[in-house]
C-alpha positions, -999 to 999 in steps of 0.1 A, spaced: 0 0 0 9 36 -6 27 56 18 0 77 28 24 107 40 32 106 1 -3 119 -7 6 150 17 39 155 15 40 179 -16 14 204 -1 39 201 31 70 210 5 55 236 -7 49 256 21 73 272 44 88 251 64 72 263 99 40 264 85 43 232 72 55 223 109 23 236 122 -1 225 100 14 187 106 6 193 144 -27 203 138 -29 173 118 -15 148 142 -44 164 166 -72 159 141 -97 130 137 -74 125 103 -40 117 123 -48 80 109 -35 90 76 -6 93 88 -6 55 95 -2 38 130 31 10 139 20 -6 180 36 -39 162 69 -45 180 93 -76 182 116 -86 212 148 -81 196 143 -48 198 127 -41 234 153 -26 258 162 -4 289 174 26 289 177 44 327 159 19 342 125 26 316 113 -6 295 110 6 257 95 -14 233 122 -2 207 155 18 207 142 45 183 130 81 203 117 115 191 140 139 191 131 170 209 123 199 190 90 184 168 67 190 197 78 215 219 49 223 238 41 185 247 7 188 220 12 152 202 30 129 225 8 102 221 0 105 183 37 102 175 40 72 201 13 58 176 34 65 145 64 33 164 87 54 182 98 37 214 100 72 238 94 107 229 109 141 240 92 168 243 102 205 246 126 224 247 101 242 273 112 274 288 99 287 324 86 316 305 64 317 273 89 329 247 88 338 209 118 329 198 136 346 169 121 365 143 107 343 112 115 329 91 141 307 111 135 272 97 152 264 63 149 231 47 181 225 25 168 196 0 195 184 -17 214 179 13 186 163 30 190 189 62 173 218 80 192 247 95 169 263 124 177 297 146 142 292 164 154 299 195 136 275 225 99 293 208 77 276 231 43 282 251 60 280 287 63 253 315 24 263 329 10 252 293 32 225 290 23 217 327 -10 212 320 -11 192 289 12 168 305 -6 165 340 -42 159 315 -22 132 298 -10 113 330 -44 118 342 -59 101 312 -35 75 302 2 70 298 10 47 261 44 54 262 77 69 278 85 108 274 114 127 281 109 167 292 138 190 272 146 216 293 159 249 287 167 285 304 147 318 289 169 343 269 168 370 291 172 353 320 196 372 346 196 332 363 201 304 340 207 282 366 177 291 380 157 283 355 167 245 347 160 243 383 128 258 379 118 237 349 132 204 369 109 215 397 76 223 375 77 195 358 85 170 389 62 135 381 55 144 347 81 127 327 98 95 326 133 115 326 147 148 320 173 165 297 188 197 305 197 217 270 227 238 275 238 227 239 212 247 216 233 273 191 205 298 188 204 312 224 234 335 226 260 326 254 239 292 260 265 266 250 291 286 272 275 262 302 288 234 285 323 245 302 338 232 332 335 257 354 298 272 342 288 231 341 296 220 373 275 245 393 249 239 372 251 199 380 253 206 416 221 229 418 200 202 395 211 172 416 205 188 447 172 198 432 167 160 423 177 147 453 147 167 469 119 158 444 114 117 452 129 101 483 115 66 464 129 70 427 153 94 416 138 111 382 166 106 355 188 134 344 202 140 310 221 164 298 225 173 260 255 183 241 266 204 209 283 183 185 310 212 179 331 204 217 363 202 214 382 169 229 392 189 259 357 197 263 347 161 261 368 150 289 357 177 313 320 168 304 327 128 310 344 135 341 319 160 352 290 139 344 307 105 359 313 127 392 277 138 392 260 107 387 243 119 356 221 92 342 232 97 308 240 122 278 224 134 246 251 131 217 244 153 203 226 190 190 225 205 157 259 219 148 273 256 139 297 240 111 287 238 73 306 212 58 319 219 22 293 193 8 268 210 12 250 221 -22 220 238 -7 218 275 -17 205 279 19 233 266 35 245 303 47 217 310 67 226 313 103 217 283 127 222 248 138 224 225 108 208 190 110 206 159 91 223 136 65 256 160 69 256 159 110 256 117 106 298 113 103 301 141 127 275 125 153 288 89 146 326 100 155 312 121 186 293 94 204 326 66 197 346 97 217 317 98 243 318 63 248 355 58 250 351 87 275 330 78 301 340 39 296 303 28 292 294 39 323 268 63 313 239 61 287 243 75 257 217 87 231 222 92 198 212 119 176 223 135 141 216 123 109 196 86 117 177 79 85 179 42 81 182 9 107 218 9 93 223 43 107 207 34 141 231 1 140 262 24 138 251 42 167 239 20 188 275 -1 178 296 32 185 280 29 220 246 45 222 217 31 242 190 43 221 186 67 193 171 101 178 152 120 152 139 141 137 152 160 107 143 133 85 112 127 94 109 162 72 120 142 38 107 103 46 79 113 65 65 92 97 64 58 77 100 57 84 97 49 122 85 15 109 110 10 79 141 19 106 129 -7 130 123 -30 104 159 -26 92 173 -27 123 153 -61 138 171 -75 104 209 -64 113 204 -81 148 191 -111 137 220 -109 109 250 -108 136 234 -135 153 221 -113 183 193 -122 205 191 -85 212 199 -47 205 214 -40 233 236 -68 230 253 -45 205 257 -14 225 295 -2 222 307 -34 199 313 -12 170 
């Protein structure tokens, strides 16, 4: 049968592409979200455990597609194993000026400047606490993030932590978004480590029976020495795991788009090498001590394979959702089951760092 997202897709194409982003939502919230087809089948070889949460498959929602928490549920529909919603501010904020998505085709990647736009941790409060009060079909993940004109930062991933206690499965902290001036400078040692020590002594105050799970997401563009303070930091801290990685500031000379100057963080097909070599640093890093997601560039099972090989948990996306549309959720699984069962694996996590 048909891909039905193929019937849609050049009305999507054709507009811009935060429009097109909208009108998907509104879509995913209608009586017609069926079109967009529905995966619930899922087969034990890829069921696994990532911080302590059963998933019926490795593959996650990046954050970013729903930022203010409105399709959770529909998108768990669409296969994907967890979701992550966000990145939700304390504040309501606008974001940058439009347009600040651009969709560069040939190179199968968007560049964004949005700039954490989102509706604010009381919206996102709500729509969350209706959720868990209806029913729960899947894991989410709560993304995190500090207001632009915040004189407190800090403050404000301790705020969000705090607002959204109960309401997700685990939490990222992004300090790694390039679109919020002076916002990756917290990936530093000494701007990160007070930053880890108000958040887990924030945690440590929210549940005396489980711990909520706290991740923190990284920019792709770190330098080696950056790495190892991060690792170190985040093995000191007990953090439960890290993102690997963001969009990156870097426009690689293959790129053919004639958008490719725009100003933002660049995702995709050209993040995937990039991404791939990141995580095998990660890894190597913190020893597999620490979960690791992967994100940048996943368009196939074989790219989730690689991941997952170079040591990632579970992975990530997003961009190409934009060019494959949601039918790919199921094709990536089914591709991946396949290169299990290939190497003779009775499961994906078996493969977890054996790259």
């Amino acid at each position: 049968m048909r891909d039905p997202y193929r019937l849609i897709r050049p009305t999507l194409m054709a507009l811009d592409a935060e429009k097109a982003h909208r009108l998907t939502l509104r879509l995913l919230k209608s009586p017609l979200a069926g079109l967009l087809g529905k995966d619930t089948a899922e087969t034990p070889e890829l069921e696994t455990s990532f911080l302590g949460i059963r998933l019926p498959n490795p593959i996650g929602l990046a954050a970013g597609f729903d930022k203010n928490a409105e399709v959770p549920d529909a998108m768990l529909k669409l296969g994907f194993g967890f979701v992550e919603v966000g990145t939700v501010t304390p504040r309501p904020q606008m974001g940058n000026p439009e347009p600040r998505i651009f969709r560069l085709v040939q190179d199968e990647a968007v560049i964004n400047r949005i700039g954490f736009a989102n509706e604010g941790a009381d919206m996102v409060t709500r729509r969350l606490s209706e959720r868990r009060a209806a029913s729960r079909m899947g894991k989410i993940g709560i993304n995190i993030g500090a207001n632009k004109d915040s004189d407190d930062w800090i403050g404000d991933y301790v705020n969000g932590l705090q607002r959204f206690s109960g309401l997700g499965d685990y939490y990222t902290i992004n300090i790694s978004s390039p679109n919020t001036p002076g916002l990756r400078a917290l990936q530093t040692r000494d701007s990160l480590k007070p930053l880890l020590d108000a958040l887990i002594a924030t945690r440590e105050q929210m549940s005396r029976v489980r711990k909520p799970p706290l991740l923190v997401k990284l920019a792709p563009d770190l330098t080696l020495p950056q790495c190892e303070d991060i690792a170190a930091l985040a093995l000191e801290h007990d953090i439960d795991g890290l993102i690997i990685g963001n969009t990156t500031i870097g426009r690689p000379n293959t790129l053919q788009s004639p958008l490719k100057g725009e100003t933002g963080g660049l995702s995709g097909a050209p993040l995937r090498e990039l991404a791939l070599e990141n995580m095998k640093t990660m890894f190597r890093l913190t020893g597999g001590r620490i979960p690791l997601v992967g994100v940048g560039g996943i368009a196939s099972g074989q790219d989730a394979y690689d991941r997952i090989r170079a040591g990632a948990s579970v992975v990530q996306l997003y961009t190409a959702l934009v060019y494959e549309g949601p039918g790919l959720v199921k094709r990536i699984k089914e591709e991946l089951s396949a290169l299990v069962k290939r190497d003779g694996l009775g499961n994906v996590s078996e493969a977890v760092g054996k790259g």
